[in-house]
N, C-alpha and C positions, 0 to 999 in steps of 0.2 A: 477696796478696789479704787482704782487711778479715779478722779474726780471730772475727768474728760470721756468717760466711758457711760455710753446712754445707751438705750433701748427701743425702738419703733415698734409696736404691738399693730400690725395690722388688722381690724378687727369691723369690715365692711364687707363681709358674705352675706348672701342671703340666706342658705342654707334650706333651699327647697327640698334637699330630698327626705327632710324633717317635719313634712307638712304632716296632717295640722300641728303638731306643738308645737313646731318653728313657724311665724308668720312674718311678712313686710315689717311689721312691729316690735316684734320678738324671732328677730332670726336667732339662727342654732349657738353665734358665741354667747346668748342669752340668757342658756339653757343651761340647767345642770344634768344635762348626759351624763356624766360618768364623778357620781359623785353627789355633793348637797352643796356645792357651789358652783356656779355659773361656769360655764371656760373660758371667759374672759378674764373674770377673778382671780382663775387658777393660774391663766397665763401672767397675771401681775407678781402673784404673790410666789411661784417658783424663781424671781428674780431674786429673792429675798436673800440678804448676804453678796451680792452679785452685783446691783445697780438700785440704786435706793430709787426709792419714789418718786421725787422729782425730776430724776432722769430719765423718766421713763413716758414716753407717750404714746397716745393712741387715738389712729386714725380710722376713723368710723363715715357711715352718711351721716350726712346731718342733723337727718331726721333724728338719730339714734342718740344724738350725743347727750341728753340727761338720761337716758336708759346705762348710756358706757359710766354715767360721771355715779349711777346708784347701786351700780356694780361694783364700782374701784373706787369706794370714797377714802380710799388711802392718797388716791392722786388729786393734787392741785386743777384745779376747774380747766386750767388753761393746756392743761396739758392733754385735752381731750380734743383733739382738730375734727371739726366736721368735715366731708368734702359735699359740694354741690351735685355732684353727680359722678355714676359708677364708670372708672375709666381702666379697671384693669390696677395690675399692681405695680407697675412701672410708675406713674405718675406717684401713686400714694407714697412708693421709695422715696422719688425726687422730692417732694413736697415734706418726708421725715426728714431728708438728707439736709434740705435748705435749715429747716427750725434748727434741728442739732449747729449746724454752724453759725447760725444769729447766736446761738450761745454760749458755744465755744468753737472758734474758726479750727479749735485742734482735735474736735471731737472724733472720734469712734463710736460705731454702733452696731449691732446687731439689730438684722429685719427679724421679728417669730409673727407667727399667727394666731389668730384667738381662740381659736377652733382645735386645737389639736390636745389628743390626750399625751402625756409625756412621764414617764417613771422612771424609777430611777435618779432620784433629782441629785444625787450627791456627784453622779457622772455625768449627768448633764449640764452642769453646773459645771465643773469641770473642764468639759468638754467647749462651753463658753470661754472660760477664761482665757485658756490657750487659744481658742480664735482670735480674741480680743488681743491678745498680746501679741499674737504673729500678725494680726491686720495694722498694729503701732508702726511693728520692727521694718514689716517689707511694705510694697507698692504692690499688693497682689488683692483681688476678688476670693471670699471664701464663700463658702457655702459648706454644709453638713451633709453628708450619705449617711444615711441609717445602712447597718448590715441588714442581708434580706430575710425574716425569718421563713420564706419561701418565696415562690413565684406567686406573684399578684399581677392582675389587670388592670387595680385600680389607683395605681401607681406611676407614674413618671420615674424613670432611674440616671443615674451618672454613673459612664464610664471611666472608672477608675485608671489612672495613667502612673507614670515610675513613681516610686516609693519619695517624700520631700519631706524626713525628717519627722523628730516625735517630739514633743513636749508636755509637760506635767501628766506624761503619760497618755498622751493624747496623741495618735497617728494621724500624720500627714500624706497627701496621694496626689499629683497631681490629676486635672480632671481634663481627660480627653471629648467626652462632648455629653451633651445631654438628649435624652430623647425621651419621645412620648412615651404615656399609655401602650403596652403592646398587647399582643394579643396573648392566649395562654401559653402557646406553643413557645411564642419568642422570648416572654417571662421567665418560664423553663430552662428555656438556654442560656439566657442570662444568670441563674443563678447557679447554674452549674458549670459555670466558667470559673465563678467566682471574681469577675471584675466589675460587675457590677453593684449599686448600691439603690436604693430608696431615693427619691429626693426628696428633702424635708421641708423643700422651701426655706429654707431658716440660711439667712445672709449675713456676713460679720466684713466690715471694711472702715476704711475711712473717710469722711465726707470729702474729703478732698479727691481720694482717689477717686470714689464714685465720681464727682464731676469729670473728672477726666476722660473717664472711660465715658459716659452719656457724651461727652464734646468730639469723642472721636466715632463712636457706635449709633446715638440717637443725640442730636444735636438740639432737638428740639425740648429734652426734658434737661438739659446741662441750662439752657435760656431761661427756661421753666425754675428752676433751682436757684438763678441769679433774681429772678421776679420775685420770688416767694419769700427767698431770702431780705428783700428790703424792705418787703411789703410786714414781713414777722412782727406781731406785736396787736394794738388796736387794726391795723389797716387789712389784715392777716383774710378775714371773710370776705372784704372786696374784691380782694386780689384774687382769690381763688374761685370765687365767680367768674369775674373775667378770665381768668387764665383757662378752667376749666370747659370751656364753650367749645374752645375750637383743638381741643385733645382729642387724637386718636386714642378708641382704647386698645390697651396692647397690654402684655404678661411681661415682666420683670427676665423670665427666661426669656420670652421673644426678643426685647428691644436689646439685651445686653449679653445674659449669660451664654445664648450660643453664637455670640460673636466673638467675644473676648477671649485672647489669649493666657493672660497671668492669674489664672483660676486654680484656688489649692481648694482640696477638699478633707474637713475632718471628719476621721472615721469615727461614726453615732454609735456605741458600744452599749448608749441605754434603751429602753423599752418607747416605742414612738407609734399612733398608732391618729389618722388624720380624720379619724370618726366618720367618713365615708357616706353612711348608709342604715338605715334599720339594724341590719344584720348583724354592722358593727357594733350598735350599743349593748348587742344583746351579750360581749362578753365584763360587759362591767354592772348587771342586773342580777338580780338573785334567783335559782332557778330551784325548780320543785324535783322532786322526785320522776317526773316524764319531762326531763330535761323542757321545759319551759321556762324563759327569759322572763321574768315577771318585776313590773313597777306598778305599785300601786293594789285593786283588789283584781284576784279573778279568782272564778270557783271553773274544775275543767272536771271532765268524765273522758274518758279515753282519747284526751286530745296530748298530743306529745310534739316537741321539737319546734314551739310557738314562739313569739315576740311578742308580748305583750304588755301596751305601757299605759294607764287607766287610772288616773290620779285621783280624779273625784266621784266614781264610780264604779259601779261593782260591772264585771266583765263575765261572761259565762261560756264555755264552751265545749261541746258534747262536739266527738266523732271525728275533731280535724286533725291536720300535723303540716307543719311546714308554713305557716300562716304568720302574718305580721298585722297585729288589732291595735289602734293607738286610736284614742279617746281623747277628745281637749276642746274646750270651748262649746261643746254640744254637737261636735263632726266628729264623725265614726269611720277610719279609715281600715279596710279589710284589705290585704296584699297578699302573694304569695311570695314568700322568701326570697324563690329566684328571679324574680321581680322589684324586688327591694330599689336596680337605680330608675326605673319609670316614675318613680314617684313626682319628679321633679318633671317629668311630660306629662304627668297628668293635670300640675298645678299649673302649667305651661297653657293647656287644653282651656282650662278653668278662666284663665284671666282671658286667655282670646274670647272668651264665651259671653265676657261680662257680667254675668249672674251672680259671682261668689263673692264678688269684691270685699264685703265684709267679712268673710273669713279665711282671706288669703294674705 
């Protein structure tokens, strides 16, 4: 792979709806959800063959950053940016986009997240490349649509627009707009149109172009990007204190993607799955005989269709179904499945309460 080709791992969620096993401390890309490595880890090491190490960074809080650096001790120390505080992922862009160019003014990069499950890595890999090489050739914004494997809620999608060519087997669409979370009804319709896609969140461009586009859409993060950029190096944690103070926080879709015109989108042909929820982990857990989601111990008597994650204790459950039980740190969390996104208003509840502080 071209030597001007880097990577921004964004990896500063909190991942409340993980609570207890995700905390302030240990949020969700912490965790090994889906798997016996962390998904920050996993997000490194699926670059493999793709963008070596050194070209790859990752933007965290601050707080996090020897937690990111004993996750991915394949990356050079420096390549782990803390930020001062949570602004949304437009900043964290600018702030990737500025480093990449203190290091190569000709660089390319792909945005991913740290958080997400991703298979199929020989097509997503793939699926990379071709971004990379059309973000080189043309002046255009990518972004990835996963195909839908049904209608979802809990999803953001892109409207797919005319057909813009294929390479290394990899479809191109251009992208007519993006929109929220809908609801089930409008999900539904969406995927029975068939123009619509997943958004992946996952960006591929060029740091130059990106300036362009922030100097003509959001003016204040293109300023932001020239700041950072000379600040890069020793001066790099100043800078970004001060810079950071007086940042709106705003979403990388808000400040740019639904402004912008020269938006291609490639079509995600592999397995993408943004771990969401309880619910979700439960299809990467091993399950029993009454379809129980099981990590960890539990002993059940006519309990069927559970979530159950119990690492360093035994778990027991007579008579239920449809329940989500997660054990960690000495907090005992009981949910109802269809409950599973509350979790993050309940942790919400908690901090305004001030009581829990230590285990939130």
């Amino acid at each position: 792979m071209k030597d001007h080709y880097y990577a921004v791992i964004l990896a500063g969620g909190r991942g409340e709806r993980f609570w207890p096993l995700s905390t302030e401390k240990r949020p969700k890309q912490f965790i090994a959800l889906a798997g016996d490595r962390t998904l920050l880890a996993q997000a490194v090491e699926r670059l493999e063959g793709l963008i070596p190490p050194e070209r790859i960074l990752v933007i965290t809080n601050k707080d996090l950053v020897g937690a990111a650096r004993e996750a991915c001790p394949v990356l050079p120390a420096e390549n782990i940016i803390g930020e001062p505080a949570g602004r949304d992922t437009a900043a964290a862009v600018a702030v990737g986009a500025a480093l990449v160019q203190a290091r190569n003014p000709m660089g390319i990069f792909c945005v991913l997240t740290a958080d997400h499950v991703i298979g199929d890595l020989d097509i997503f890999r793939r699926t990379l490349a071709a971004a990379l090489a059309r973000a080189e050739s043309e002046e255009v914004l990518l972004t990835i649509g996963i195909q839908p494997a049904g209608p979802s809620t809990a999803y953001g999608y892109i409207e797919a627009g005319e057909a813009a060519g294929e390479s290394g087997g990899v479809g191109f669409l251009g992208a007519r707009r993006f929109v929220e979370k809908p609801d089930l009804e409008t999900a539904t319709r969406y995927c029975a149109s068939g123009q619509f896609y997943w958004n992946s969140g996952m960006f591929i461009w060029s740091a130059d172009v990106l300036e362009r586009a922030f100097r003509k859409h959001r003016p204040v993060l293109a300023e932001l990007m020239t700041r950072i950029r000379k600040a890069a190096g020793s001066g790099l944690a100043a800078a970004m204190e001060r810079e950071y103070e007086g940042l709106d926080r705003i979403s990388i879709d808000y400040a740019l993607m639904e402004k912008a015109g020269n938006i291609l989108m490639a079509r995600g042909r592999f397995a993408w799955d943004d771990v969401g929820s309880w619910t979700a982990v439960a299809a990467y857990l091993k399950r029993d005989g009454a379809d129980n989601a099981v990590r960890g111990q539990m002993e059940a008597v006519d309990a069927r269709d559970n979530v159950v994650v119990s690492d360093d204790r035994l778990t027991a459950l007579v008579g239920v179904r449809d329940l989500i039980v997660v054990q960690a740190d000495g907090v005992t969390l009981v949910c109802s499945k269809d409950r599973a996104q509350d979790v993050k208003k309940l942790v919400a509840q908690m901090k305004q309460s001030g009581r829990f502080s230590k285990v939130l």
